[in-house]
TIVO-2410 file (N, C-alpha, C; in nm, 3 decimals):
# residues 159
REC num residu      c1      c2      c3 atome chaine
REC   1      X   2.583  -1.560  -2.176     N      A
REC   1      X   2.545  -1.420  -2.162    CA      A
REC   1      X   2.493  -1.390  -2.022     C      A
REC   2      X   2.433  -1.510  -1.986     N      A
REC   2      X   2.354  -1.459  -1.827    CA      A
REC   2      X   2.452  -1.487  -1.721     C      A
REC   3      X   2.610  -1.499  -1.753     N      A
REC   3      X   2.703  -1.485  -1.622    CA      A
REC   3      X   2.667  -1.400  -1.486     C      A
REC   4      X   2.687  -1.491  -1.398     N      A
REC   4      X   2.663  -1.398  -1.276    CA      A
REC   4      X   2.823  -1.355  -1.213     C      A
REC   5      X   2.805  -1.223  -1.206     N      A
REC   5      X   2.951  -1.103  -1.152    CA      A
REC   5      X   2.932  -1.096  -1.064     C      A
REC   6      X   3.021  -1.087  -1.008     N      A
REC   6      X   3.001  -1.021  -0.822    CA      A
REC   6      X   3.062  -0.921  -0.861     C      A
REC   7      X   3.024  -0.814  -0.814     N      A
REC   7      X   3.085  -0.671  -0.812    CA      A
REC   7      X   3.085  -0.633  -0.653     C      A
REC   8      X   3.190  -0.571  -0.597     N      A
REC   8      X   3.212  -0.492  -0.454    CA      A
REC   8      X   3.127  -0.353  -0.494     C      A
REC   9      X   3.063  -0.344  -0.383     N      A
REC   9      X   2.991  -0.221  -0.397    CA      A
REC   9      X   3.005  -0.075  -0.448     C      A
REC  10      X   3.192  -0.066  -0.430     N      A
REC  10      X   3.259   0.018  -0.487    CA      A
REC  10      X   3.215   0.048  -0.649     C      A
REC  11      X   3.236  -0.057  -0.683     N      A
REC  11      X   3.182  -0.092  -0.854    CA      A
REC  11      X   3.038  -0.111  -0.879     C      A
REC  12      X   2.952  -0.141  -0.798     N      A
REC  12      X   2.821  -0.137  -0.806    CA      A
REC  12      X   2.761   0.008  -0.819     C      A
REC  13      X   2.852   0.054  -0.719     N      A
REC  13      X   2.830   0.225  -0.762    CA      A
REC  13      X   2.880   0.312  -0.858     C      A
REC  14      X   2.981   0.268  -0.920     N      A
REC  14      X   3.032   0.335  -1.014    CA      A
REC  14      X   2.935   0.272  -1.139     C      A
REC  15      X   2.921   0.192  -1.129     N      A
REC  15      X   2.803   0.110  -1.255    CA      A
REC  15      X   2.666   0.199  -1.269     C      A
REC  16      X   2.631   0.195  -1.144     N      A
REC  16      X   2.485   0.279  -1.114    CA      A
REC  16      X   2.535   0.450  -1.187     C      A
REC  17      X   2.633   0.513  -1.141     N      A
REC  17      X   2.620   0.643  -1.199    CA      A
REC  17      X   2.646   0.588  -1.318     C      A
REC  18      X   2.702   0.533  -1.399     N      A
REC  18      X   2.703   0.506  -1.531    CA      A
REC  18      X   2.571   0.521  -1.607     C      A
REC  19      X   2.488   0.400  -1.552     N      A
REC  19      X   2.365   0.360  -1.604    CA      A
REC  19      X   2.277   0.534  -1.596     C      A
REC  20      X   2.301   0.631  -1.515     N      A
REC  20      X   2.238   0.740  -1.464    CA      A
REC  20      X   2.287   0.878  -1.532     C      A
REC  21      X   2.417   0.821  -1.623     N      A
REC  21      X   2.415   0.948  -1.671    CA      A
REC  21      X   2.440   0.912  -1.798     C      A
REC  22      X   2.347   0.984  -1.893     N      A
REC  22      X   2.373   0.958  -2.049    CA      A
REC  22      X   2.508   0.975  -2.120     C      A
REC  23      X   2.599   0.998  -2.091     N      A
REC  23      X   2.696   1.036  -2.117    CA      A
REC  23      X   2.792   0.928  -2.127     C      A
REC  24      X   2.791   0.903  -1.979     N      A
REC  24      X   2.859   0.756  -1.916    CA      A
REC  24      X   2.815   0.636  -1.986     C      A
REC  25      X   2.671   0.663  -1.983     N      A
REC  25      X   2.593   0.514  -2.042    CA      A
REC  25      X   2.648   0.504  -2.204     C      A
REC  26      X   2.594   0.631  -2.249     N      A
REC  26      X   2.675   0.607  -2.404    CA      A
REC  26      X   2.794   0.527  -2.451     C      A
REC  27      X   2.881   0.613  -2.347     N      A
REC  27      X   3.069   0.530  -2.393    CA      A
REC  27      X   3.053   0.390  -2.324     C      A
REC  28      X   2.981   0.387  -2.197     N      A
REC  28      X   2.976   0.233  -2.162    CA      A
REC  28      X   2.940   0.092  -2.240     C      A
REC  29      X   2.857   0.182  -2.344     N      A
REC  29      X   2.768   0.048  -2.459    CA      A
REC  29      X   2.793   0.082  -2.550     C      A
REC  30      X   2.871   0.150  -2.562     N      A
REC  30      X   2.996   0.198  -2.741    CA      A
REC  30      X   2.993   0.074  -2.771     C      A
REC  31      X   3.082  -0.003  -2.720     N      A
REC  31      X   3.112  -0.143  -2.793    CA      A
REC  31      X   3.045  -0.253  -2.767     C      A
REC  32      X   2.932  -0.217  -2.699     N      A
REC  32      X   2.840  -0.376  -2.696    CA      A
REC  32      X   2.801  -0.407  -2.820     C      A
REC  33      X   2.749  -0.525  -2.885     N      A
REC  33      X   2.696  -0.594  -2.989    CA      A
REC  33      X   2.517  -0.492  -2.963     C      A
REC  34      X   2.447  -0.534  -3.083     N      A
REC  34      X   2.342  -0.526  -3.079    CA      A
REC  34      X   2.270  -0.643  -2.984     C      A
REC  35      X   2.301  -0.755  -2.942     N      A
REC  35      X   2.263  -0.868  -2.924    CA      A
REC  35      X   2.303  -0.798  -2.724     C      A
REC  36      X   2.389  -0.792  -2.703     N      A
REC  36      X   2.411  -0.785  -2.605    CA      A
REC  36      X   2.338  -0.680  -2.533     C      A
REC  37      X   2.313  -0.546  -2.591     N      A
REC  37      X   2.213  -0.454  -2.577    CA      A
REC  37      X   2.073  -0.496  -2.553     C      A
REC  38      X   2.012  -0.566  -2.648     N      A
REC  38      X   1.914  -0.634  -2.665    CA      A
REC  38      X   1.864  -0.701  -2.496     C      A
REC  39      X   1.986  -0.783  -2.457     N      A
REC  39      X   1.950  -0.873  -2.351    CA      A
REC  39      X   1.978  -0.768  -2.212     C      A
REC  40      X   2.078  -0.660  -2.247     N      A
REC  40      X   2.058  -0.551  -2.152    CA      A
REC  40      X   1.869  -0.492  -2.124     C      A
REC  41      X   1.834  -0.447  -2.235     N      A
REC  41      X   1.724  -0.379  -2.243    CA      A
REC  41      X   1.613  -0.488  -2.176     C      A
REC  42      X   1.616  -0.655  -2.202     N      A
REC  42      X   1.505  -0.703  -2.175    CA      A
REC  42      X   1.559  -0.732  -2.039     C      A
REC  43      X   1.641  -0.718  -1.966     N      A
REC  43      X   1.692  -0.768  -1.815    CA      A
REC  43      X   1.661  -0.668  -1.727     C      A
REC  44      X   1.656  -0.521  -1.784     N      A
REC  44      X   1.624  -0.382  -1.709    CA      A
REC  44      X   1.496  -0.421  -1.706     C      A
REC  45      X   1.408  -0.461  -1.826     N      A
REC  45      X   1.281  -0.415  -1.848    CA      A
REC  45      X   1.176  -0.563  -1.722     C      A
REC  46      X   1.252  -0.651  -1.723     N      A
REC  46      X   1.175  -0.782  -1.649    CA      A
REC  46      X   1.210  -0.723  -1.485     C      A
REC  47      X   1.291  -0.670  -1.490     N      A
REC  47      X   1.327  -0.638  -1.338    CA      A
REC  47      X   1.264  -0.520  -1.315     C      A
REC  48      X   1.219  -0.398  -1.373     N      A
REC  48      X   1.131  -0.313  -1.388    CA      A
REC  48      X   0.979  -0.370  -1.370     C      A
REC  49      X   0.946  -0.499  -1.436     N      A
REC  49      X   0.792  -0.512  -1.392    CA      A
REC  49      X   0.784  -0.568  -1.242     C      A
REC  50      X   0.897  -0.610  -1.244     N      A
REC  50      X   0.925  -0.707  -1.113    CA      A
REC  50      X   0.916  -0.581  -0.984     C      A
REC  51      X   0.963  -0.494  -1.020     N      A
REC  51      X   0.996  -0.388  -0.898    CA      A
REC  51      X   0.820  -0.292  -0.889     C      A
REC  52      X   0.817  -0.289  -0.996     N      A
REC  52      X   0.675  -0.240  -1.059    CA      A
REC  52      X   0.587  -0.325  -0.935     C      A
REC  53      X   0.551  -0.446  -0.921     N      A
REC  53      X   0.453  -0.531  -0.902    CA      A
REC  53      X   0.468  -0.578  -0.713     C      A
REC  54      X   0.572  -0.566  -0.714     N      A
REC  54      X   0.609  -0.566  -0.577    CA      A
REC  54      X   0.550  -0.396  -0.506     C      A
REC  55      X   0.641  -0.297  -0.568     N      A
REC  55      X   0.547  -0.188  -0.523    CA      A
REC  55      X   0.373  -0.165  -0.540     C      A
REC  56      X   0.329  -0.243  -0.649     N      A
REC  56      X   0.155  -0.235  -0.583    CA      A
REC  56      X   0.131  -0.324  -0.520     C      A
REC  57      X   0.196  -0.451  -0.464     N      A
REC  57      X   0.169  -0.560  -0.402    CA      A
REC  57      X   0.189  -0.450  -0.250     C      A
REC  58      X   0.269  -0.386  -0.224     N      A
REC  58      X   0.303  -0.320  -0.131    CA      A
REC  58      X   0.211  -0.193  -0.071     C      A
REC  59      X   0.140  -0.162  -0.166     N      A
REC  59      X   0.060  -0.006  -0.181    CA      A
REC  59      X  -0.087  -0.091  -0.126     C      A
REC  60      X  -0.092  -0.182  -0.202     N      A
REC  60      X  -0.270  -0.276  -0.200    CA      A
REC  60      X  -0.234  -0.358  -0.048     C      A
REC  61      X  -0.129  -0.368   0.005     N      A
REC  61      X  -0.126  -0.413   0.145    CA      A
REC  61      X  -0.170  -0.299   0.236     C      A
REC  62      X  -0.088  -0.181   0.191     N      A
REC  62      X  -0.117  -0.074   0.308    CA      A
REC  62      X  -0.198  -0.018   0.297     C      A
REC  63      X  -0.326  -0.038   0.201     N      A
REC  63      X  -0.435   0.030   0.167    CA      A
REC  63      X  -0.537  -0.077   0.255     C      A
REC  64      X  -0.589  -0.197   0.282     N      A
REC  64      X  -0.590  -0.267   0.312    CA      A
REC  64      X  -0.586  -0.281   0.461     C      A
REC  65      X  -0.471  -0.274   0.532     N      A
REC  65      X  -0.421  -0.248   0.688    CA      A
REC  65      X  -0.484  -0.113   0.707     C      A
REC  66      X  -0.492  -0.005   0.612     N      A
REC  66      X  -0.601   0.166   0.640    CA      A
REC  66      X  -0.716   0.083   0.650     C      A
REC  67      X  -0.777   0.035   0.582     N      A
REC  67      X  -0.917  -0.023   0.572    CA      A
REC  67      X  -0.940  -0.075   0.673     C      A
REC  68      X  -0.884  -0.181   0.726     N      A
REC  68      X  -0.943  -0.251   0.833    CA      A
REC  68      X  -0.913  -0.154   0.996     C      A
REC  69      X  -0.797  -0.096   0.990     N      A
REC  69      X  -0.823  -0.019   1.069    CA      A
REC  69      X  -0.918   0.114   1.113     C      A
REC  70      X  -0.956   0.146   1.013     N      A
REC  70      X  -1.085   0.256   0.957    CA      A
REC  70      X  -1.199   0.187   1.016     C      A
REC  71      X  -1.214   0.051   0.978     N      A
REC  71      X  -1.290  -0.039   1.041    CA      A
REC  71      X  -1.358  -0.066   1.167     C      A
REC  72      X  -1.250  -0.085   1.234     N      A
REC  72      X  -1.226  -0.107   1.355    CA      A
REC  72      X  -1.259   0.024   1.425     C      A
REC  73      X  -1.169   0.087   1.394     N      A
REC  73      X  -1.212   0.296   1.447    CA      A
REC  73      X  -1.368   0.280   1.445     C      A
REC  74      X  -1.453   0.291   1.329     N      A
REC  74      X  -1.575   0.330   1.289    CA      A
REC  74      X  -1.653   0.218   1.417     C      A
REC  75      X  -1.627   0.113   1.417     N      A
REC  75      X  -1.685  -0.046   1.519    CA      A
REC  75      X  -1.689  -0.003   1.634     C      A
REC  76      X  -1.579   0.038   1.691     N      A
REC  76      X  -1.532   0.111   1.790    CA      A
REC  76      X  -1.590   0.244   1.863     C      A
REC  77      X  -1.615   0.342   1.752     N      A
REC  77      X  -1.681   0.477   1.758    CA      A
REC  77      X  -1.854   0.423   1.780     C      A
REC  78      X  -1.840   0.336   1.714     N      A
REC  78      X  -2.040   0.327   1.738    CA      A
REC  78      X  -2.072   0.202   1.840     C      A
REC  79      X  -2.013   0.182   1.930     N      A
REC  79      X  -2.036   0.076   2.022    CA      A
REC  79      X  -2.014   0.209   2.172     C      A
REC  80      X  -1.932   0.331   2.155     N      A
REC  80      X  -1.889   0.434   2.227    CA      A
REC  80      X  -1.755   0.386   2.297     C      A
REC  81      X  -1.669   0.326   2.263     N      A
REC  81      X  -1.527   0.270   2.274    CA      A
REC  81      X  -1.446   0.367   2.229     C      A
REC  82      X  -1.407   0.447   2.324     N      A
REC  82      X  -1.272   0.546   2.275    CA      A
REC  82      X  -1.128   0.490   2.248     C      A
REC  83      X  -1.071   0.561   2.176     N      A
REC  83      X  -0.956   0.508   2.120    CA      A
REC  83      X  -0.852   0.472   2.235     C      A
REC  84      X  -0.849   0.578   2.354     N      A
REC  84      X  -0.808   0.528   2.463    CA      A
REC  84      X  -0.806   0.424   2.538     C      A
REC  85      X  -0.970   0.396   2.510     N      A
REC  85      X  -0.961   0.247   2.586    CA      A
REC  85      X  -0.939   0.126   2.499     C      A
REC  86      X  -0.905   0.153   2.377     N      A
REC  86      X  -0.834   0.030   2.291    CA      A
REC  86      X  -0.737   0.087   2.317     C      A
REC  87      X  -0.634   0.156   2.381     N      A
REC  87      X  -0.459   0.172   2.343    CA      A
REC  87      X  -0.467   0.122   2.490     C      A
REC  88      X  -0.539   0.143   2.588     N      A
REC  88      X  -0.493   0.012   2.711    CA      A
REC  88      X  -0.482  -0.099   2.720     C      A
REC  89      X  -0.582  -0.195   2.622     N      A
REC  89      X  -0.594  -0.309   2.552    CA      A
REC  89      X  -0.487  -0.360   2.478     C      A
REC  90      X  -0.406  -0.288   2.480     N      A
REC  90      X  -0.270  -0.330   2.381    CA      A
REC  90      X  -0.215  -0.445   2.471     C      A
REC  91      X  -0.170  -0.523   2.434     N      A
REC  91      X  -0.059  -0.635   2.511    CA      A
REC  91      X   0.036  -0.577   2.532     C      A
REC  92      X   0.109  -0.607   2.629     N      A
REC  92      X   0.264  -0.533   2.680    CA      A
REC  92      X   0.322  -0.586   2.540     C      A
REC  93      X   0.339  -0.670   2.525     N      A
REC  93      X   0.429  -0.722   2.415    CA      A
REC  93      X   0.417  -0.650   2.258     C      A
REC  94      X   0.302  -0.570   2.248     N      A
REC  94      X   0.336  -0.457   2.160    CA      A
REC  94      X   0.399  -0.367   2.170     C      A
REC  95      X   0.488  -0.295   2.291     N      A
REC  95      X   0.481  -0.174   2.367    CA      A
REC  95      X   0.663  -0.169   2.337     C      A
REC  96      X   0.649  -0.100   2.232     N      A
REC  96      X   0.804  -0.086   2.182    CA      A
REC  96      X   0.915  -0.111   2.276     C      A
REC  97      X   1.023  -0.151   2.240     N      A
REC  97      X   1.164  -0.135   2.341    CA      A
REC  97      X   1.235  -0.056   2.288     C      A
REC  98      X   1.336   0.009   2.377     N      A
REC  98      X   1.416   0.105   2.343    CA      A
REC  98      X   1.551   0.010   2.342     C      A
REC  99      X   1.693   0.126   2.277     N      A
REC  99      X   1.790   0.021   2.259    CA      A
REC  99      X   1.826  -0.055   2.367     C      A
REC 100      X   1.802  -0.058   2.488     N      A
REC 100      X   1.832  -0.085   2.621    CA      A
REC 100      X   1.743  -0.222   2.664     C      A
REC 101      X   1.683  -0.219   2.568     N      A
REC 101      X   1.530  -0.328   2.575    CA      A
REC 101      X   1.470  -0.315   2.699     C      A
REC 102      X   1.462  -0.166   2.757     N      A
REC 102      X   1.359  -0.134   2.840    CA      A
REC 102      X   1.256  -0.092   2.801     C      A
REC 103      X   1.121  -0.137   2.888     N      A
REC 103      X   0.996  -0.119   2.796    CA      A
REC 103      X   1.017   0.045   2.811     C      A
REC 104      X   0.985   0.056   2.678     N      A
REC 104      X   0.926   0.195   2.671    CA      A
REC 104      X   0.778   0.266   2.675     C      A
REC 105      X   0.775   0.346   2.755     N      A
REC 105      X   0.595   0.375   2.801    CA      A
REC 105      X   0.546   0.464   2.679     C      A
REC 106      X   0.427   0.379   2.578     N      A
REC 106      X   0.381   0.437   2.519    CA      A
REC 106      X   0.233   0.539   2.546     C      A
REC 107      X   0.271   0.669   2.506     N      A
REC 107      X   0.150   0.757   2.550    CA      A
REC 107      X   0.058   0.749   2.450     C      A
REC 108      X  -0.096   0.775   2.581     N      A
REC 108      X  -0.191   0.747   2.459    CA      A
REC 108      X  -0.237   0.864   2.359     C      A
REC 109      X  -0.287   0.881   2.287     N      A
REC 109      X  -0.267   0.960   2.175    CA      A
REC 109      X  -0.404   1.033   2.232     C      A
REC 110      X  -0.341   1.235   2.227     N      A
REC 110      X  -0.403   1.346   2.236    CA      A
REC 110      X  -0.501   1.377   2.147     C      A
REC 111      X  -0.443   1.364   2.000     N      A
REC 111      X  -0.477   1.470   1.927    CA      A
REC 111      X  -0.480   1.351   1.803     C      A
REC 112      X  -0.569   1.376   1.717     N      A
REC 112      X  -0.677   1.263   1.598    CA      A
REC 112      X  -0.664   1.361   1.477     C      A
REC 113      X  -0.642   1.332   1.385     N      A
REC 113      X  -0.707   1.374   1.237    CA      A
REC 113      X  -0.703   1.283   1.137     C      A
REC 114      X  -0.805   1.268   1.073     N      A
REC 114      X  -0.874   1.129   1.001    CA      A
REC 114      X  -0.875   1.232   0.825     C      A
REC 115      X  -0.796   1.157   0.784     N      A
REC 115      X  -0.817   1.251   0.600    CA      A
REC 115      X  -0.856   1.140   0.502     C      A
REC 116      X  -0.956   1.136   0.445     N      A
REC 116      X  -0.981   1.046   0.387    CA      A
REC 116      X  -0.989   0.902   0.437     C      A
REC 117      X  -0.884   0.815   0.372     N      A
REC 117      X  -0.882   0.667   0.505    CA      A
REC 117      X  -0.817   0.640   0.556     C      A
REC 118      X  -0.706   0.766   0.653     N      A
REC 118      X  -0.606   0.719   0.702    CA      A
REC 118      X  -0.622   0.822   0.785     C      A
REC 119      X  -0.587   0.795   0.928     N      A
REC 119      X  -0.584   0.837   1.055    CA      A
REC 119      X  -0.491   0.838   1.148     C      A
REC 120      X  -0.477   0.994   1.172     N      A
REC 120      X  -0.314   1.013   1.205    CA      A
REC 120      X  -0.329   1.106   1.372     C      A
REC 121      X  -0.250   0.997   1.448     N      A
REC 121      X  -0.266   1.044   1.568    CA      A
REC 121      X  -0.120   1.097   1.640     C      A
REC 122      X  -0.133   1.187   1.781     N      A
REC 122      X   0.010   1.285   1.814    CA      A
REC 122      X  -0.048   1.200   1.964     C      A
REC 123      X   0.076   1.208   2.069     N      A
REC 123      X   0.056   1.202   2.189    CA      A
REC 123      X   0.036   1.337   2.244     C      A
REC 124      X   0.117   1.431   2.170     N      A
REC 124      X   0.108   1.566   2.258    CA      A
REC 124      X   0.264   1.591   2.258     C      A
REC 125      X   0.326   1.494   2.267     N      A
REC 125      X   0.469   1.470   2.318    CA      A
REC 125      X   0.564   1.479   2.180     C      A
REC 126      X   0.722   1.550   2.195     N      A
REC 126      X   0.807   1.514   2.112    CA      A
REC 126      X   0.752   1.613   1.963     C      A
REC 127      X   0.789   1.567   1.835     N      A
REC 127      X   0.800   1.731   1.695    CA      A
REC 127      X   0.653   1.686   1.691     C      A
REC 128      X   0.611   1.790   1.655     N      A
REC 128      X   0.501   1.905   1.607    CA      A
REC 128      X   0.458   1.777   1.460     C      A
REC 129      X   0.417   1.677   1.430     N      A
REC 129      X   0.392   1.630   1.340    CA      A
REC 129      X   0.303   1.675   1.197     C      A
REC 130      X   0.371   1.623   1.103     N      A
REC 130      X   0.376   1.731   0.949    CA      A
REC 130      X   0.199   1.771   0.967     C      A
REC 131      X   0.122   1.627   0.992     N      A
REC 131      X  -0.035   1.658   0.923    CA      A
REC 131      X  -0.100   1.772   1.035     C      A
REC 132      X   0.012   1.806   1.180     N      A
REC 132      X  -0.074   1.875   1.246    CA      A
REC 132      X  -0.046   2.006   1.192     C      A
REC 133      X   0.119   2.012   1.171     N      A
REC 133      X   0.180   2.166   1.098    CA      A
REC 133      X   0.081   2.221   1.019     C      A
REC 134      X   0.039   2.120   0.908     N      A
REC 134      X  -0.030   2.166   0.756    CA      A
REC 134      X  -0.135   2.213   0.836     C      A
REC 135      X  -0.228   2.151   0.911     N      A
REC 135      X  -0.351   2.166   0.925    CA      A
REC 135      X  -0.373   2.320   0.991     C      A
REC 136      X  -0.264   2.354   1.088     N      A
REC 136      X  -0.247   2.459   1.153    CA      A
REC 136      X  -0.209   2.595   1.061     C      A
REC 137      X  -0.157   2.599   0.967     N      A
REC 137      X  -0.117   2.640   0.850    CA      A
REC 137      X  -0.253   2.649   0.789     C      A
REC 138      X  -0.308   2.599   0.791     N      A
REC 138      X  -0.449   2.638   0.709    CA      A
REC 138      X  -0.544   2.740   0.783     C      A
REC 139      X  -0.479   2.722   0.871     N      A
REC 139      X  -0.563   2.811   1.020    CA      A
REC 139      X  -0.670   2.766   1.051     C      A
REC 140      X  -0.656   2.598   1.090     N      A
REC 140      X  -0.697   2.528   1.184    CA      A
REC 140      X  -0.651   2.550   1.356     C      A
REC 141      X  -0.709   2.525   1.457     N      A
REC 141      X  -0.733   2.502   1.543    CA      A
REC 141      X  -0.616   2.367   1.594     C      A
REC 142      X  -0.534   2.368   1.708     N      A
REC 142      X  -0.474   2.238   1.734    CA      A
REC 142      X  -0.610   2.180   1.784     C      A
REC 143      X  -0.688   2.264   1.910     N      A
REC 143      X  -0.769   2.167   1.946    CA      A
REC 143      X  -0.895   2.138   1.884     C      A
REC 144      X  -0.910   2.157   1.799     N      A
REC 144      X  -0.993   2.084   1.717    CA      A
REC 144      X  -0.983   1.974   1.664     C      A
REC 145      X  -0.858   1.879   1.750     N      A
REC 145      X  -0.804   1.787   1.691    CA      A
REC 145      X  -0.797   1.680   1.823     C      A
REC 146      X  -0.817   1.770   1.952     N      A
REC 146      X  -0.784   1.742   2.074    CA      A
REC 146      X  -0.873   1.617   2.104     C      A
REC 147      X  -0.837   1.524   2.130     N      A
REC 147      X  -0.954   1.347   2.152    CA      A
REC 147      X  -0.998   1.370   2.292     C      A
REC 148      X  -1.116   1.380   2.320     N      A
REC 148      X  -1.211   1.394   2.416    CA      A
REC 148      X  -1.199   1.325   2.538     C      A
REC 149      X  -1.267   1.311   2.679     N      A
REC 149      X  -1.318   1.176   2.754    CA      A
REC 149      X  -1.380   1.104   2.682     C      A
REC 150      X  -1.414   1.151   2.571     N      A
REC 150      X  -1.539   1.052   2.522    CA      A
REC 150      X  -1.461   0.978   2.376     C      A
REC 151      X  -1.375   1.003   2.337     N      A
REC 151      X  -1.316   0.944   2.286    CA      A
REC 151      X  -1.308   1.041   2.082     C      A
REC 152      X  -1.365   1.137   2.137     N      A
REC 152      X  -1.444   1.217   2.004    CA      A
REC 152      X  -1.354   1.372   2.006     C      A
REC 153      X  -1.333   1.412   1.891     N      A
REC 153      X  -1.283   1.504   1.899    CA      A
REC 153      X  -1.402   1.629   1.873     C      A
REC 154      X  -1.368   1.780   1.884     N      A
REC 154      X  -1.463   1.849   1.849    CA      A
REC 154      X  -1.570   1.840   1.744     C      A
REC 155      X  -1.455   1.777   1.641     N      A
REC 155      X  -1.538   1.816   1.465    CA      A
REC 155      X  -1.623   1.704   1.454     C      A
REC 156      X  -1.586   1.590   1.564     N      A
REC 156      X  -1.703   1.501   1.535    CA      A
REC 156      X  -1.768   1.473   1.644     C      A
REC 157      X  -1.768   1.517   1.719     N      A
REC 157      X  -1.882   1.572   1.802    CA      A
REC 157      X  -2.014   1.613   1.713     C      A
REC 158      X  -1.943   1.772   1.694     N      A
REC 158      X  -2.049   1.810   1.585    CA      A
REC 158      X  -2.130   1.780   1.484     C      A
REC 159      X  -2.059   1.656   1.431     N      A
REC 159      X  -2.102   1.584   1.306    CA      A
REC 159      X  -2.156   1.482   1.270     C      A
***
C-alpha cells in the first residue's frame, strides 16, 4: 500500500486540483476500498501534524530572533547607542550583493516604528513601505517616525 509513485508535475497538479475540489475528489475515491481510504485519511492527517509543527517550529524561531533583537535595540537605547552607529558596525560581509556580486551600498535606516515586538525600519529610499502607508493613513505624521542624531525618534523622545 505504501508504494512510492513518481508523478511529473504535470500530474502532481492535476492530483492537487482533484484533492481541492469536492467533486473531483468524490469520483477520484468512487472506487477505493474502505481500507485504502482509511490509509489515505491517516497519510493526509500525519503529514498535516508534520506541516502543523514545522510551522510553529518556524513562528517560535521568528518570535525569538524579534526578542533578541528588541533586546539588543532596548541595550543599545540605554547605553545611548543609536541604531546608526550599530548599522556601521555591520561587517562588509553582511552587506548584500546584487546579481553582479557587486557590493551593494546599504543605507542606513531614516525612519523607525516599533509595534509591539517587532521593529520596522525605511531608508527613505525606494516604495513607501506598508507599516509607513497604514500609519500615515491613520493620520500619523511621516516624521514622527524620522530617527534622530541621537538615535531616537520624536515619540520617544517624548516618552
Amino acid at each position: 500500500m505504501a508504494d512510492a509513485v513518481q508523478y511529473s508535475s504535470a500530474q502532481t497538479s492535476q492530483f492537487i486540483k482533484r484533492l481541492l475540489n469536492r467533486r473531483l475528489l468524490r469520483a477520484a475515491v468512487r472506487n477505493l476500498t474502505v481500507e485504502q481510504i482509511d490509509f489515505v485519511v491517516q497519510f493526509l492527517q500525519t503529514e498535516r501534524e508534520g506541516l502543523a509543527q514545522r510551522e510553529r517550529a518556524a513562528q517560535a524561531a521568528k518570535l525569538e530572533e524579534q526578542r533578541k533583537l528588541q533586546e539588543v535595540y532596548e541595550f543599545a537605547k540605554s547605553r545611548g547607542i543609536s541604531t546608526a552607529q550599530l548599522y556601521k558596525l555591520l561587517p562588509q560581509s553582511d552587506v548584500p550583493a546584487d546579481a553582479d556580486d557587486k557590493a551593494v551600498r546599504r543605507l542606513p535606516p531614516k525612519y523607525r516604528f516599533v509595534d509591539g515586538g517587532s521593529t520596522y525600519f525605511w531608508c527613505g529610499k525606494g516604495f513607501l513601505p506598508t507599516w509607513l502607508k497604514r500609519q500615515e493613513a491613520q493620520g500619523r505624521n511621516r516624521m514622527e517616525f524620522r530617527i534622530g542624531e541621537d538615535g531616537l525618534t520624536p515619540y520617544e523622545r517624548s516618552h
